[in-house]
C-alpha angles and dihedrals in degrees: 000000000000129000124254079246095065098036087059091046093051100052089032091061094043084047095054083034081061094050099040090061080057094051098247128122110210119217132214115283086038096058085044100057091045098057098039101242131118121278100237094043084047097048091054093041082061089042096064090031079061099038085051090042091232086120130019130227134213128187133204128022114355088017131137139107119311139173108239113212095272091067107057095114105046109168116214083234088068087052102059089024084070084028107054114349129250091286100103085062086066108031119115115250090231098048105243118143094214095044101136134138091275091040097041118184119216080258103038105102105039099037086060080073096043094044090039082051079056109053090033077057100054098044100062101035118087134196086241095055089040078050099052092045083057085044092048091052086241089129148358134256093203153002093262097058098071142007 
């Protein structure tokens, strides 16, 4: 449902959301290696997360990404929303370009709900709640966190 883009941007910023409670600012290749993506996909996903402030940069010693204080409640929403648009709130689930209530897909009237669970989903989830279940040890940010 989401691209690989977005995936990587949204465990990339809990993951930044989780070093920053401990006072750290993760760089790069660290982020990277934590959430299992490559380095320079990685690098030009923060680069648009910074150019549309939903994430802050710092070079140099003591450097790294950071969240500032307005953005303390970031909503997923606002995530794809920078990294792929709110389209995927209005595609068809079956891919078709025409799919409407006249011109009904197979899929059309039960993947609304699933696509309006979605976005109800997004909006109200933040980076910061999907942090604290990591934190609390509710649930993973990657592979390599639990077995």
């Amino acid at each position: 449902m989401l691209s690989k883009s977005t995936e990587y941007a949204i465990r990339a910023l809990a993951y930044i959301q989780l070093q920053n409670w401990k006072g750290h600012r993760p760089g790069v290749s660290e982020i990277a290696l934590e959430i299992e993506a490559p380095v320079a996909y990685s690098a030009k996903i923060f680069q648009t997360l910074t150019k549309h402030k939903l994430l802050e940069s710092m070079k140099g010693r003591g450097g790294g990404f950071f969240f500032d204080k307005n953005q303390s409640h970031l909503t997923i929403f606002d995530v794809i929303n920078v990294m792929e648009g709110d389209g995927v709130f209005h595609k068809c689930g079956f891919g078709l370009k025409n799919c409407n209530s006249k011109n009904p897909c197979p899929f059309h009237n039960e993947y609304i709900t699933v696509r309006e669970g979605f976005y109800n989903l997004v909006k109200n989830e933040t980076i910061q709640t999907l942090s604290k279940k990591i934190q609390n040890g509710e649930a993973v940010l990657n592979r390599l966190s639990k077995e």
